[in-house]
C-alpha positions in Angstrom: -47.7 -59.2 -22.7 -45.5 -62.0 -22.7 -48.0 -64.8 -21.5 -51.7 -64.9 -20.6 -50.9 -65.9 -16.7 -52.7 -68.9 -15.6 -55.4 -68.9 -18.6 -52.0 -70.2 -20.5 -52.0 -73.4 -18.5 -55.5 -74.2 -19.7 -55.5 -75.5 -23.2 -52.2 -77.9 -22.5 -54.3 -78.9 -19.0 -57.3 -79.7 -20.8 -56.0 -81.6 -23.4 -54.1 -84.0 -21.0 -57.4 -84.6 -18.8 -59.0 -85.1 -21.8 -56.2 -87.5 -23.5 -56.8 -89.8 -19.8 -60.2 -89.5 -19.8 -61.7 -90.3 -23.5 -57.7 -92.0 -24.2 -58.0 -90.7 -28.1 -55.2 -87.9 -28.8 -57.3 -86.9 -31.6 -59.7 -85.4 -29.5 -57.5 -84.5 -26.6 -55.3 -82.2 -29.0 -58.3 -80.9 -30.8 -60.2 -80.2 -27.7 -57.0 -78.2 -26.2 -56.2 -76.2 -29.3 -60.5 -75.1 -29.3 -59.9 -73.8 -26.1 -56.3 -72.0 -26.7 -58.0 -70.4 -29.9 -61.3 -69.6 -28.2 -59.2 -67.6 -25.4 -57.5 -65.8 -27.6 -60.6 -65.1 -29.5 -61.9 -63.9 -26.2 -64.6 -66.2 -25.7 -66.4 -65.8 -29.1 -67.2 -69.5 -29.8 -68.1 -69.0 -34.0 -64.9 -66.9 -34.0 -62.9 -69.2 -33.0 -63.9 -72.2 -34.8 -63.6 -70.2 -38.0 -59.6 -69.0 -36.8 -59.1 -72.7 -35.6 -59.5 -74.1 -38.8 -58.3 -70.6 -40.8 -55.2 -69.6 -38.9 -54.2 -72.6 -37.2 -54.9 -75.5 -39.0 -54.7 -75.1 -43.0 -51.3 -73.0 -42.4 -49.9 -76.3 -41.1 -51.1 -78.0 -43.9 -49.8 -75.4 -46.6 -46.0 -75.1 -45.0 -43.8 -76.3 -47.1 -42.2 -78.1 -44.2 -45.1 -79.7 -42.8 -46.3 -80.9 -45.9 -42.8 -82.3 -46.6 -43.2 -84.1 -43.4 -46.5 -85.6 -44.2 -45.5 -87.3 -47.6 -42.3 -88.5 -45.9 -45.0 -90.1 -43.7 -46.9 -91.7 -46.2 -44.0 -93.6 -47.9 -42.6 -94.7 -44.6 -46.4 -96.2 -44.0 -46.2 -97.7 -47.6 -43.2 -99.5 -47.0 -43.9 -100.4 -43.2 -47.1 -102.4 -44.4 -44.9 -104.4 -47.1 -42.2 -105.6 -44.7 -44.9 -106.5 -42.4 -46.5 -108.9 -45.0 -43.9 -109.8 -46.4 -42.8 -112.7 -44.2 -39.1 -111.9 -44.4 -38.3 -110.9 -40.4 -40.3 -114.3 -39.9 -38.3 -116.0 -42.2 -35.0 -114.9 -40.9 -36.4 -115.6 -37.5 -37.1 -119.8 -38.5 -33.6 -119.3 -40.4 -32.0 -119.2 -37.0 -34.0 -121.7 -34.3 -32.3 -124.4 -35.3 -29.3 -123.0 -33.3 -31.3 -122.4 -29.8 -30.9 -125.3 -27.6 -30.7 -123.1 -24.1 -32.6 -120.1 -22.4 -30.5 -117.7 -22.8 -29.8 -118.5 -26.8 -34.0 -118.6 -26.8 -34.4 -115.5 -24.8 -31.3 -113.5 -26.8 -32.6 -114.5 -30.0 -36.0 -113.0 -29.6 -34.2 -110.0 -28.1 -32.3 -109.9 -31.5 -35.4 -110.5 -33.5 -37.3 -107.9 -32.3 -34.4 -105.3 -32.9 -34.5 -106.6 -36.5 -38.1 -105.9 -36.9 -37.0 -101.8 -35.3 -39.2 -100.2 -38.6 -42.6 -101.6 -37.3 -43.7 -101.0 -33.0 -46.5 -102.6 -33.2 -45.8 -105.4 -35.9 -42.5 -106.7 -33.9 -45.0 -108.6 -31.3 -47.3 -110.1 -33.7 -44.2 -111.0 -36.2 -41.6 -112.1 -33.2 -44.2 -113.6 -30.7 -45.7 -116.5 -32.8 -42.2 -117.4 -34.0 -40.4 -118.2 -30.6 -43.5 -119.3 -28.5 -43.2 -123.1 -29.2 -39.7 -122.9 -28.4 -40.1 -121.3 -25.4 -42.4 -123.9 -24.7 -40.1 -126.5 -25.5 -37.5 -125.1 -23.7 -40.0 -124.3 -20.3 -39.8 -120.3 -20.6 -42.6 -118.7 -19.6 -45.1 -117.0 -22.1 -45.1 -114.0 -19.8 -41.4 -113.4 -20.5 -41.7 -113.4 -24.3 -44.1 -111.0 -24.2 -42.2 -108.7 -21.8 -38.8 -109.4 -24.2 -41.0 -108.8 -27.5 -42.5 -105.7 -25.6 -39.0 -104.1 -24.8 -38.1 -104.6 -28.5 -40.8 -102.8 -29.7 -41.4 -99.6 -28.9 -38.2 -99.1 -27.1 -36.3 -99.5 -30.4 -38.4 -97.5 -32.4 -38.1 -94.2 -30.7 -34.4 -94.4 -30.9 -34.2 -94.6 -34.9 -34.0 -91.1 -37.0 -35.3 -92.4 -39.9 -38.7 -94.2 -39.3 -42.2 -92.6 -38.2 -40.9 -92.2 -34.9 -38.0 -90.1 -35.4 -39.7 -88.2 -38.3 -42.7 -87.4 -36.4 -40.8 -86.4 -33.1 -38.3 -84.3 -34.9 -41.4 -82.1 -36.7 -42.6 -81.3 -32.9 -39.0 -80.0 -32.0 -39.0 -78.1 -35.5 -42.1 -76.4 -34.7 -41.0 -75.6 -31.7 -37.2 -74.1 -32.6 -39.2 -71.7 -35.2 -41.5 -70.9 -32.4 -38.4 -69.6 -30.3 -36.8 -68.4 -33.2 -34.3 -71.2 -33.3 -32.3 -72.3 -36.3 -30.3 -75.6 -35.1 -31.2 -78.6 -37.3 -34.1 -81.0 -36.1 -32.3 -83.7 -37.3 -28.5 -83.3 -35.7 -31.2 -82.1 -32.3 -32.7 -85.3 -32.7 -29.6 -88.0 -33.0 -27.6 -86.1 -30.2 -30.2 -86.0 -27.4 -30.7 -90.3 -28.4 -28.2 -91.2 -25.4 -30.2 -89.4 -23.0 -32.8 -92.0 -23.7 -32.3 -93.8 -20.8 -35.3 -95.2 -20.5 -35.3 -97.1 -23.9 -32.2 -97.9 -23.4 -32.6 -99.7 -19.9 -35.1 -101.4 -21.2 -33.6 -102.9 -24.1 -30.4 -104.0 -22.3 -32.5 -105.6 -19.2 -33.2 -108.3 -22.0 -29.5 -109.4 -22.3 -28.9 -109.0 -18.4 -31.3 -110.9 -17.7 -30.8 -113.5 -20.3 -27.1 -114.5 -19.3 -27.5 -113.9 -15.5 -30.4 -116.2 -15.0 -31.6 -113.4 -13.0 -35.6 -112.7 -11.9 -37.2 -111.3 -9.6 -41.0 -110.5 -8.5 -44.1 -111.5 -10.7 -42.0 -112.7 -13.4 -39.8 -115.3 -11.3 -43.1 -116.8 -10.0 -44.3 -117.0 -13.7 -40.7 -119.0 -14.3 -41.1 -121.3 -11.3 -44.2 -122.3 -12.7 -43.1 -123.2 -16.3 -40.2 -125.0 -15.0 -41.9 -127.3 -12.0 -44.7 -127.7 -13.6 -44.7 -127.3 -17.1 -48.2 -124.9 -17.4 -47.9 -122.1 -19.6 -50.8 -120.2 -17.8 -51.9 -119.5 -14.6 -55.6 -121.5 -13.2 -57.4 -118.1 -13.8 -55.4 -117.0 -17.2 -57.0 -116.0 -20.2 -54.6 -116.1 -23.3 -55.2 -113.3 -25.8 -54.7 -115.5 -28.3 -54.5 -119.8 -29.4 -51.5 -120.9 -30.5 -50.8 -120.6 -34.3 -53.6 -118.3 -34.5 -51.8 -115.4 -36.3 -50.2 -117.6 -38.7 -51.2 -116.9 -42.3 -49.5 -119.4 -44.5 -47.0 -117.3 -46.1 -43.8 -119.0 -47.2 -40.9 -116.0 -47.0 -37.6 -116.1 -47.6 -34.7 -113.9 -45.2 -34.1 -111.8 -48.3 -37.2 -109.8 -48.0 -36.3 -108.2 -44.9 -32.6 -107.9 -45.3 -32.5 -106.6 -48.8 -34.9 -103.8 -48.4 -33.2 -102.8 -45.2 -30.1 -103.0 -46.7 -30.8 -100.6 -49.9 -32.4 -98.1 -47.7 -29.2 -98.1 -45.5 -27.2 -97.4 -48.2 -29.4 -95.0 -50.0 -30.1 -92.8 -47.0 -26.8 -92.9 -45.6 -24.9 -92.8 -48.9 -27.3 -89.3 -50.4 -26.7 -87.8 -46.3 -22.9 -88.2 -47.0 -23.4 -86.0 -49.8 -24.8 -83.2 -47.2 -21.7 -83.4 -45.0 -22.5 -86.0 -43.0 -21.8 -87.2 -39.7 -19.2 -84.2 -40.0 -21.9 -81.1 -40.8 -25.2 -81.1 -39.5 -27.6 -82.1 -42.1 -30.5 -79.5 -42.7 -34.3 -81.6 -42.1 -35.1 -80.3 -45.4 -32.2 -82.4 -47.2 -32.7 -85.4 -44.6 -36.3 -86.1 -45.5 -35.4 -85.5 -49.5 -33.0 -88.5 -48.9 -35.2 -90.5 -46.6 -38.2 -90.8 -48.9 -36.0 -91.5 -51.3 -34.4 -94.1 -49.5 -38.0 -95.8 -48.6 -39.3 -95.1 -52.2 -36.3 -97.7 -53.4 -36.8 -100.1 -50.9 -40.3 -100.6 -51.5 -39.7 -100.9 -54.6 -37.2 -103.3 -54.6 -39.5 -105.0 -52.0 -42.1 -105.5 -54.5 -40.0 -107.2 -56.7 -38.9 -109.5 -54.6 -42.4 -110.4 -53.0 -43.9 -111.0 -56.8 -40.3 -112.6 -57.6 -40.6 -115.1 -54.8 -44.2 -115.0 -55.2 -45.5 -114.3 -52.0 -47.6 -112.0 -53.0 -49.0 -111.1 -56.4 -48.5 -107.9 -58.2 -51.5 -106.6 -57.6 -51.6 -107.1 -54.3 -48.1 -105.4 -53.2 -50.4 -102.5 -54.5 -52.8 -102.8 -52.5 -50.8 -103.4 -49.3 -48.7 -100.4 -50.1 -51.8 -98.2 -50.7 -52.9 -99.6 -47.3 -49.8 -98.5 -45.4 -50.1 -95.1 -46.8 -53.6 -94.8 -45.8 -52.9 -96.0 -42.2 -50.3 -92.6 -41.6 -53.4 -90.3 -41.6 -54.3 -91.1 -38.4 -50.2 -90.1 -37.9 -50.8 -87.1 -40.2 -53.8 -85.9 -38.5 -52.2 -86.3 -35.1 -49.0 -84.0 -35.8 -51.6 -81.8 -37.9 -53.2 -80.9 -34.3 -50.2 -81.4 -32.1 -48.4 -78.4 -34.6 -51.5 -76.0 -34.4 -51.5 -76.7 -30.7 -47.9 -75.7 -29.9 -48.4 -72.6 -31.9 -51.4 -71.6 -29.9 -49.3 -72.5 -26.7 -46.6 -70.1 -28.1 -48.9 -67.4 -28.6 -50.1 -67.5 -25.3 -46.9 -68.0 -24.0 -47.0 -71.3 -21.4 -44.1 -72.0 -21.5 -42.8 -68.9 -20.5 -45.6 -68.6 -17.3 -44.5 -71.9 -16.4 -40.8 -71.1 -17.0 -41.7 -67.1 -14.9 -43.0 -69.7 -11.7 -40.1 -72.0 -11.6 -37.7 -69.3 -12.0 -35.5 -69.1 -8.9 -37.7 -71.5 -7.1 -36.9 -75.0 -8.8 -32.8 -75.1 -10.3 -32.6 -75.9 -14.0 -30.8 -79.4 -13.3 -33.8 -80.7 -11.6 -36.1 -79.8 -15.0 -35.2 -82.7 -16.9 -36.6 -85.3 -13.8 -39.3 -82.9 -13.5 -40.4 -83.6 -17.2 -39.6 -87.2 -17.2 -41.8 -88.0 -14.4 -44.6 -86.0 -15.9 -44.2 -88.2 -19.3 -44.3 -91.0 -17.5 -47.6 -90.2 -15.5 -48.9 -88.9 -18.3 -48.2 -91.6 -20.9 -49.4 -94.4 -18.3 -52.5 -92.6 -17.7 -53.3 -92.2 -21.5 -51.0 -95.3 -23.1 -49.8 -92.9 -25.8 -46.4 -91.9 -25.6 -46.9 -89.9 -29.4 -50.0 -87.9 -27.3 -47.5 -87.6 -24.4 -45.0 -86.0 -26.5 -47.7 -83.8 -28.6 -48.2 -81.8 -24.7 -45.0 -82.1 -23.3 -42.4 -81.1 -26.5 -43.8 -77.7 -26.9 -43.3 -77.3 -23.4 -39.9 -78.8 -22.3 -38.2 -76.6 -25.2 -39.4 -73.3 -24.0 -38.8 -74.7 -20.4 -35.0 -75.8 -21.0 -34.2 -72.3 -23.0 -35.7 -70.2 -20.0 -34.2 -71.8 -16.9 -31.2 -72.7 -18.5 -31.5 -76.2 -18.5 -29.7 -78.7 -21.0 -31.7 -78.6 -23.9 -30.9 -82.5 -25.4 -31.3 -83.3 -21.8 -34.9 -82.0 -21.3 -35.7 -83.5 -24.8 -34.6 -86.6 -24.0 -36.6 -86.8 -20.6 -39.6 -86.3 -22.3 -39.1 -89.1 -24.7 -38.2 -91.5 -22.1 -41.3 -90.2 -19.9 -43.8 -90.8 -22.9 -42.1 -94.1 -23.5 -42.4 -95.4 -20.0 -46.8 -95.5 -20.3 -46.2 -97.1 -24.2 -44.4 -99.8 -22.6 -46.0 -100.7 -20.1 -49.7 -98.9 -19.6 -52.3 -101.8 -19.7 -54.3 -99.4 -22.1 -51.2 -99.2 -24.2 -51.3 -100.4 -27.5 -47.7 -102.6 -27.9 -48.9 -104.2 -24.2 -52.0 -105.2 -25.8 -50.0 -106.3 -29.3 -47.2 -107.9 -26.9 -49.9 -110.5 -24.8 -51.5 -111.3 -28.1 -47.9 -112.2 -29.9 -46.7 -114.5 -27.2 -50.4 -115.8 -27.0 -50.6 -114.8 -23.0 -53.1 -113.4 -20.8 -52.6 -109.6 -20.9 -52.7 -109.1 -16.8 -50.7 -111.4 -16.1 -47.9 -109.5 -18.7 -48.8 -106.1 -16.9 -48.2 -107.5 -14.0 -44.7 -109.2 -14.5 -43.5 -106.4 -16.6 -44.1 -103.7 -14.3 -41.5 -104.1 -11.8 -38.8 -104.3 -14.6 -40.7 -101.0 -15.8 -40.3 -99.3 -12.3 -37.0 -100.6 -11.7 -35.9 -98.8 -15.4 -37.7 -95.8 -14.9 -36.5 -95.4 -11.2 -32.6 -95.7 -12.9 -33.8 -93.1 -15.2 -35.0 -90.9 -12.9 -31.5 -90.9 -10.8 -29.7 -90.2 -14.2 -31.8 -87.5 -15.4 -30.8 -85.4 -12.4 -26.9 -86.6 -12.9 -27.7 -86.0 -16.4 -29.2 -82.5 -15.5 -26.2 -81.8 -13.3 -23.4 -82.4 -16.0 -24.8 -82.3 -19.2 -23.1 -85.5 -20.3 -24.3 -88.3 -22.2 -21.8 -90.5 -19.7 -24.9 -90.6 -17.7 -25.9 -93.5 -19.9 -23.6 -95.7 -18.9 -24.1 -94.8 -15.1 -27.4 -95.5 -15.6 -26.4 -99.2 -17.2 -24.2 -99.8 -14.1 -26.8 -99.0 -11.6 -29.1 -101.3 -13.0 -27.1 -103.4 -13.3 -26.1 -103.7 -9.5 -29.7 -103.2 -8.7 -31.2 -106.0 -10.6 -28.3 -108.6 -8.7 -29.3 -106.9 -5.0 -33.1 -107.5 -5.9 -32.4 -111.0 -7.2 -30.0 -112.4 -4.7 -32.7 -110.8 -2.1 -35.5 -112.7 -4.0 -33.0 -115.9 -3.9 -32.6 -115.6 0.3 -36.3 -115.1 0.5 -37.1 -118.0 -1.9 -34.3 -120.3 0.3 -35.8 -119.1 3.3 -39.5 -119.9 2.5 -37.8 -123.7 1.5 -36.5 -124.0 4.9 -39.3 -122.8 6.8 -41.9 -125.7 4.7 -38.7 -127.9 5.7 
C-alpha cells in the first residue's frame, strides 16, 4: 500500500494544531511523530514509544549526515554569539551617523545595517535598533518605522543566506526528504537556485528602499509619521514602549574591524575551499559544503577571538565562555531538526504526501501548488510565529507534492519558505516582532499594527507571482513581482494622499 488514506493526514494535522495551540515546535513535532509511530505500531502505545525513540530517533542521530549537520550547527552558534558581543556591527553602525543628515540617508542606513548584521535574526534588532533610534528622533522618524525597517532586515535576510543556520538547517529538511524519494540532486545547488523564488523576503527587503526615496506611506504607519513630524511624540497616549532608551546598551567600546574581518575570512575561506569542488560551475555535494563551512566559521571565530582580546573587549577567558554559550544555544536548533527528520520519515512511510498528491490529482493543476503551499505557510507560520516549525510540516510535504503533480520543484520550495517567513515577520507571537519593538524601544502593537499592511501588501505580490511563477517556471517572476509592488505601493499612497487632502478640505 502506497499510503495509509486519511490516517496519513493525522500526524502532520496534529502537529500543526498543536504547534498553534501550545506555540512550542518542540512539542508540536514530538507530539506528531508519537502519533505517526503509534499508527504504524497499530495502536500499541509501549510499542511505540520504544520504536519512536529506537527506529526513529537515534538513527537520525547516528547518520553520518545528520550528525555532520549538527556540529556544523554548533560552530555556526559559537561564532554567532561572538559577533553578537563583540560590538563590531555597532561600531561600524556609529562609524557611519555622522553622514545622515535626511530621512532617507537615516532610514537607508538602518536598512544597510541590518543587512550587515544578515548572520544573527534575532540579534540584528537589538544590535541595529538602539544605534539609529536617537537619530531617528532627531531627525522626527517614527519609532514604529525602525522597528518595521530593523524587522524586514532580520529574518528576511537570514533565510536567503546558504551558509548560516538558516540555510543549513533548511537544506537538511530538503536532504531528508530527496533520500526519502530516492533523490540524488545536491541540497546545496537545490537550496541557492530555488533563493529567487523567495519572493516574499525579497519584497520585504526592497519595500525598505522604496519607501525610503519615495517618501511614500500609507495606513497605520503614515499616521505614526504624521505624528512624529507635527508633533514631535514618539509614542502614542496609550503606548507602552518595550523598552527605555539606552537600556540595551552595555558599555562595550568596539571597533568596525570585529565584524568586517571575521566576515571577511569566512568569505574567503568558504568560497575559496568551494572553488576547489567546482564551484559556481559543478554542483557542490552538501557533504563537501559543510566540510568547508565549518571550517570557514572555525577560522573566523578564531580570528574573532583575537581581535576581541587584542582590542580588549573582552578577556580571554571570556570569548570562551561566549563561544561555549553559542554552541549551547543550537541544541534547541539541534533538537528541533532531530524531530522535524524523524517526522518526515514517519510521514514518508505512511505516505502523505502521496494521499494528498492521489486527492489533488486531476482536480487542482500543478501551477496552482506552489500558491497553495505559500498560503498554507503563511497561515500557518502566523498562527504559530515560527517559520523553522512552519517549514519542519510543510517541507516534507511540498517535495512529494511538487514530484507527484508535476509542479516546479524550486518553485514549491520556495513558496513554502516565503509562507513560513510571512508569520516570522510579522506574527505578534513571533519572536523577531517581539526583538524588533524592544530594539527600536516601541510599543509592540502599535509595530504589529503598522507593519501589517506592508506584510499583506508583500504577501499579496507574492501570492500573484507564485502562480506566474507556477505557470512558467522562471525566476523572472521576481522581478514582476518587484514591479507590481512597486506600482501598488504609489496607487495606495497617492490614494492615501487624496484622502488625507480631502479630509484637509472638509475641516477647511
Amino acid at each position: 500500500m502506497e499510503h495509509m488514506g486519511i490516517l496519513s493526514l493525522l500526524p502532520a494535522i496534529i502537529a500543526i494544531l498543536i504547534a498553534i495551540i501550545s506555540k512550542n515546535v518542540i512539542i508540536s513535532l514530538f507530539t506528531g511523530l508519537f502519533v505517526g509511530v503509534l499508527i504504524l505500531a497499530n495502536g500499541r502505545p509501549i510499542q511505540a514509544t520504544m520504536e519512536t525513540i529506537g527506529d526513529y530517533l537515534f538513527p537520525q542521530l547516528t547518520d553520518s549526515y545528520n550528525a555532520a549537520v549538527l556540529v556544523l550547527l554548533v560552530f555556526i552558534g559559537g561564532f554567532v554569539a561572538l559577533m553578537e558581543k563583540s560590538g563590531g556591527a555597532a561600531a561600524f553602525a556609529k562609524s557611519t551617523i555622522r553622514f545622515i543628515n535626511t530621512k532617507a540617508k537615516a532610514q537607508l542606513s538602518a536598512w544597510f545595517g541590518g543587512i550587515i548584521v544578515f548572520f544573527s535574526d534575532l540579534g540584528t534588532p537589538l544590535i541595529v535598533g538602539p544605534v539609529f533610534e536617537k537619530i531617528y528622533d532627531k531627525i522626527k522618524i517614527s519609532r514604529e518605522k525602525l522597528a518595521w525597517i530593523i524587522d524586514s532586515t532580520s529574518s528576511p535576510v537570514a533565510v536567503l543566506i546558504p551558509f548560516i543556520g538558516w540555510g543549513v538547517y533548511i537544506m537538511g529538511l530538503i536532504r531528508q526528504e530527496f533520500d526519502n524519494i530516492n533523490l540524488t540532486d545536491s541540497e546545496f545547488t537545490t537550496f541557492v537556485q530555488a533563493i529567487p523564488f523567495q519572493f516574499y523576503s525579497f519584497l520585504v527587503i526592497l519595500m525598505v528602499p522604496l519607501v525610503a526615496l519615495t517618501k511614500l506611506e500609507f495606513g497605520a504607519m503614515a499616521k505614526a509619521e504624521r505624528r512624529v513630524q507635527e508633533t514631535g511624540e514618539l509614542y502614542w497616549k496609550t503606548s507602552k514602549p518595550l523598552r527605555k532608551t539606552d537600556e540595551l546598551n552595555d558599555g562595550v567600546i568596539s571597533k568596525p574591524l570585529l565584524i568586517w574581518a571575521p566576515l571577511l575570512v569566512l568569505f574567503v575561506t568558504l568560497f575559496g575551499l568551494l572553488i576547489t569542488f567546482g564551484f559556481p560551475f559543478e554542483p557542490v555535494a552538501g557533504g563537501d559544503f559543510r566540510i568547508a563551512l565549518s571550517t570557514a566559521y572555525l577560522f573566523a571565530s578564531i580570528l574573532l577571538i583575537v581581535l576581541m582580546v587584542l582590542y580588549k573587549v573582552k578577556k580571554i577567558n571570556e570569548t570562551f565562555e561566549i563561544y561555549l554559550s553559542g554552541m549551547q544555544k543550537m541544541m534547541y536548533v539541534a533538537i528541533t531538526l532531530v524531530l522535524a527528520w524523524a517526522l518526515g520519515t514517519v510521514l514518508s512511510e505512511m505516505g502523505t504526501a502521496l494521499y494528498i498528491v492521489e486527492i489533488m490529482e486531476g482536480n487542482v493543476p500543478g501551477y496552482i501548488v506552489p500558491a497553495i503551499l505559500f498560503i498554507a505557510g503563511a497561515l500557518m507560520s502566523f498562527a504559530t510565529g515560527s517559520s523553522w516549525g512552519t517549514y519542519a510540516i510543510m517541507i516534507p510535504l511540498a517535495i512529494p507534492m511538487a514530484v507527484g503533480l508535476d509542479a516546479h520543484m524550486l518553485v514549491c520550495i520556495g513558496a513554502v519558505l516565503s509562507g513560513g517567513m510571512f508569520g516570522d515577520h510579522c506574527s505578534p507571537i513571533s519572536d523577531t516582532t517581539v526583538l524588533s519593538s524592544t530594539g527600536a524601544g516601541c510599543d509592540h502593537i502599535d509595530h504589529v499594527k503598522t507593519q501589517i499592511p506592508y506584510a499583506v501588501l508583500n504577501a499579496s505580490v507574492a501570492l500573484v507571482a507564485y502562480i506566474i511563477a507556477g505557470i512558467t517556471g522562471s525566476a523572472i517572476s521576481l522581478i514582476v513581482a518587484i514591479i507590481l509592488m512597486a506600482i501598488t505601493v504609489v496607487i495606495i499612497s497617492r490614494m492615501q494622499i487624496r484622502k488625507t487632502s480631502e479630509g484637509m478640505d472638509i475641516k477647511g
